[in-house]
C-alpha positions in Angstrom: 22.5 47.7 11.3 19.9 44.5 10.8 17.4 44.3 9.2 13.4 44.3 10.1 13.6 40.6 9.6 16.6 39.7 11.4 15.4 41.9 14.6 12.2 40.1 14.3 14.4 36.8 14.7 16.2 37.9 17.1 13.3 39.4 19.6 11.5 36.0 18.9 14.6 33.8 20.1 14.6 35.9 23.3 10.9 35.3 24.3 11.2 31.9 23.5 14.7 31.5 25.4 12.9 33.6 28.1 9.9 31.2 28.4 12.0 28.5 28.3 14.1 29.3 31.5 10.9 30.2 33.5 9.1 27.1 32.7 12.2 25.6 33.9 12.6 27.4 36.9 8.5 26.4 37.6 9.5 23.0 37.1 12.7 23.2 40.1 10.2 25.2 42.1 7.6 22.5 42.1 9.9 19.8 42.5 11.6 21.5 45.7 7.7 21.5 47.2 7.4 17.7 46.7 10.5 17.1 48.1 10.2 19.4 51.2 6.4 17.9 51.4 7.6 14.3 51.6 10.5 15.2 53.9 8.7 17.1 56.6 6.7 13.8 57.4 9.1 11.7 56.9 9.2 8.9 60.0 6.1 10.8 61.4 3.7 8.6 59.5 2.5 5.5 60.4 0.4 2.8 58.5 -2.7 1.3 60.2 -4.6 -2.0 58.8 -6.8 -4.5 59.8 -9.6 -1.6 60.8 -13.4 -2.2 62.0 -15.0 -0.8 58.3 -16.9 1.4 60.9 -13.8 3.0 62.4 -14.1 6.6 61.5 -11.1 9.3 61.1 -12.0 10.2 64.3 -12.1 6.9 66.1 -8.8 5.7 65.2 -7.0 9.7 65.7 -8.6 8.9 69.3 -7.2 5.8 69.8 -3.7 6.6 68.2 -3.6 10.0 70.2 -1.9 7.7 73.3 1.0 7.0 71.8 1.9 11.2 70.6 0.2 14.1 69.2 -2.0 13.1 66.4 -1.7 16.0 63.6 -3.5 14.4 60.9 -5.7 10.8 60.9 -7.1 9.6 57.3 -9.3 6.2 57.2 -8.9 5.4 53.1 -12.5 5.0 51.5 -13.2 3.6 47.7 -15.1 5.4 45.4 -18.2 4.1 46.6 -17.4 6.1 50.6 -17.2 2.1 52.1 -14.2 1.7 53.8 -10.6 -0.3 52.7 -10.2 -1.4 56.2 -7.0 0.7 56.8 -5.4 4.2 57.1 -2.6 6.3 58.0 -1.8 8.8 61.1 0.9 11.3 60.9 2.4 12.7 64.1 4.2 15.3 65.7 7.3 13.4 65.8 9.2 10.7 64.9 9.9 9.4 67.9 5.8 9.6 68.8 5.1 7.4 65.4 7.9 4.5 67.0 6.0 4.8 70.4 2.6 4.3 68.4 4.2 1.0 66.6 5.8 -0.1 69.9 2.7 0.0 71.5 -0.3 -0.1 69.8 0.6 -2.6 67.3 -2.1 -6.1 68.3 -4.6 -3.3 70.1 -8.5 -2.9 69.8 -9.9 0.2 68.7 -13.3 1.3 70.7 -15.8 -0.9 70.4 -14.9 -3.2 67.4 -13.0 -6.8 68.0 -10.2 -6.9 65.7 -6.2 -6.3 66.6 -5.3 -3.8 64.2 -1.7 -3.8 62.6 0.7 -0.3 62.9 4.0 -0.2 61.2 6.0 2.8 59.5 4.4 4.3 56.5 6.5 3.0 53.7 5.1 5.5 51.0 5.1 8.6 53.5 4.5 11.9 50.7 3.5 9.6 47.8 1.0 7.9 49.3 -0.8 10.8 51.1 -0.8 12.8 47.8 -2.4 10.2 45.6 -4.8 9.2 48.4 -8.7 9.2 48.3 -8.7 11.6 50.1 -7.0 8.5 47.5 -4.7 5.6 49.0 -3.3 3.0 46.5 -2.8 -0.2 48.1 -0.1 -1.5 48.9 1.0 -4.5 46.9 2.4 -6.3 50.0 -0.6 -5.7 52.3 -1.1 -8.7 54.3 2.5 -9.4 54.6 4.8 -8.7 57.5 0.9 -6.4 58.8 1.2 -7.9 62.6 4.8 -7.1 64.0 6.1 -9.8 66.3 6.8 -13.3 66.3 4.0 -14.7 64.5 5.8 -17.7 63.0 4.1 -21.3 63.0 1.0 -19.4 63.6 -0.1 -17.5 60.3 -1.1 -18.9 57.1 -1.4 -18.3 53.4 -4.1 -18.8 51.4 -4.0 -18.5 47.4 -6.6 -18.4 45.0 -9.2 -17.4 46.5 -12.9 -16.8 44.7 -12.5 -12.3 44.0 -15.7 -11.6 46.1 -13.9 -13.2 49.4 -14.0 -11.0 51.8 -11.6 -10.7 55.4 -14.9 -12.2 56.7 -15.9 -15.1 54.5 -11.9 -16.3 55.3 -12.4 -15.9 58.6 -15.7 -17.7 59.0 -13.7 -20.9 56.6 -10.9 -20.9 58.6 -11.9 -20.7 62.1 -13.8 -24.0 62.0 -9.9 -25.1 62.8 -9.3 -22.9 65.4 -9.1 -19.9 67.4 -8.9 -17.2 64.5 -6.8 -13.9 65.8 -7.1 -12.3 62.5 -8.2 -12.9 58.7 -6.7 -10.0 56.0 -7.3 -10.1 52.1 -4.8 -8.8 49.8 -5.0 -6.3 47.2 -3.4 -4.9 44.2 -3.2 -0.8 43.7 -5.9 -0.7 41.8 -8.0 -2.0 44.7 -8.9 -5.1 43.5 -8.6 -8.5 45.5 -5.8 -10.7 44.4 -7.2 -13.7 45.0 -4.7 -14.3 48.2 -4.9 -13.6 52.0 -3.3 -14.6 55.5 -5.1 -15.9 58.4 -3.7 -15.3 61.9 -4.3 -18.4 64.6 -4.0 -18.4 68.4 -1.5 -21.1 67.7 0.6 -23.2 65.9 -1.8 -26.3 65.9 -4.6 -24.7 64.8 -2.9 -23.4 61.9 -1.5 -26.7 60.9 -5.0 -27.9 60.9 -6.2 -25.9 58.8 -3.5 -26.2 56.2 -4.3 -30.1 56.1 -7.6 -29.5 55.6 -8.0 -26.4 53.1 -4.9 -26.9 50.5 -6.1 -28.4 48.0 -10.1 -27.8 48.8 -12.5 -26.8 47.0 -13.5 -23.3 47.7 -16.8 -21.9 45.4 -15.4 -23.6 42.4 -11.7 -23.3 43.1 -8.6 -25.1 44.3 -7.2 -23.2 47.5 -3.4 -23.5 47.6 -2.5 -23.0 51.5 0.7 -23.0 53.3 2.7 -21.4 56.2 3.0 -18.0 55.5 6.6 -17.6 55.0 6.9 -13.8 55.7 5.6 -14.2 59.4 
């Protein structure tokens, strides 16, 4: 025999033991869909940079389509709809997302004039669920972005003015040579960090322009320009 009280007690400790194991077994549930999420595109993703800002979804599924089956093409847009210059493209297969790398890595897209970059999606799962459709930045975008042997030819150049644009750099820089490609970097916020890497034809032209612009004054500010020592 208990009591009124102590059956209360009892009942209570039940229901709350009860909810306890069922928020728990919510909480396994939800972490087995991340984790079967992430892993089904594992290696099937690839990263895309150095975009035309009026490359659509569309365009670049088009273009990437050669290397595999394109099942999903995303250009990442800021809050204002302009776009961040780069996306991602999820394929069938692994294998389909090498061939992509392998091969369209240095291409043109449709009618723009700039070689994007494709390399493996480092953030496959965690960056398509935070994306805009809400990408984050990578924090070393405009490092290691080309593939191949781009040594003697690619430069770095730090503190830059925060409006500078891919453009602006470009347009600086090519007065020194043949300019294959101009990237800004930014933080995962989206904001420039005041750095960027310039891409030259050849080694020459790059060592020009790293005599003339380190140390120049750029809109009020001391560049600091080097070889870019992750080319």
């Amino acid at each position: 025999w208990k009591c009124s009280i102590c059956r209360t007690k009892s009942v209570q400790g039940k229901k709350h033991t009860s909810t306890m194991s069922l928020e728990s077994k919510l909480d396994r549930d939800l972490d087995d869909i991340k984790n079967e999420n992430n892993n089904s595109s594992t290696g099937k993703r690839v990263y895309v940079g150095n975009l035309s800002w009026k490359t659509s979804w569309q365009d670049l599924k088009d273009h990437m389509r050669s290397a595999g089956n394109v099942v999903y093409a995303d250009v990442f847009r800021d809050d204002i709809g302009r776009s961040k210059g780069c996306g991602i493209v999820e394929f069938s297969n692994p294998e389909e997302a090498t061939n992509a790398i392998q091969t369209l890595n240095d291409t043109k897209i449709q009618d723009t004039d700039r070689l994007i970059f494709v390399r493996e999606d480092r953030e496959s799962g965690n960056r398509h669920n935070n994306s805009s459709r809400g990408y984050r930045r990578n924090n070393n975008y405009g490092h290691n972005n080309g593939g191949g042997n781009h040594q003697g030819r690619k430069i770095f150049v730090g503190n830059l003015p925060w409006n500078t644009t891919w453009q602006i750099l470009k347009d600086l820089c090519k007065e020194y040579g043949d300019v294959a490609r101009a990237d800004i970097m930014y933080g995962y916020d989206g904001r420039s960090k005041g750095q960027g890497t310039v891409l030259f034809e050849n080694e020459e032209d790059a060592q020009a322009a790293i005599s003339a612009l380190n140390e120049y004054e750029f809109e009020g500010r001391t560049l600091n320009v080097h070889e870019d020592k992750y080319a």
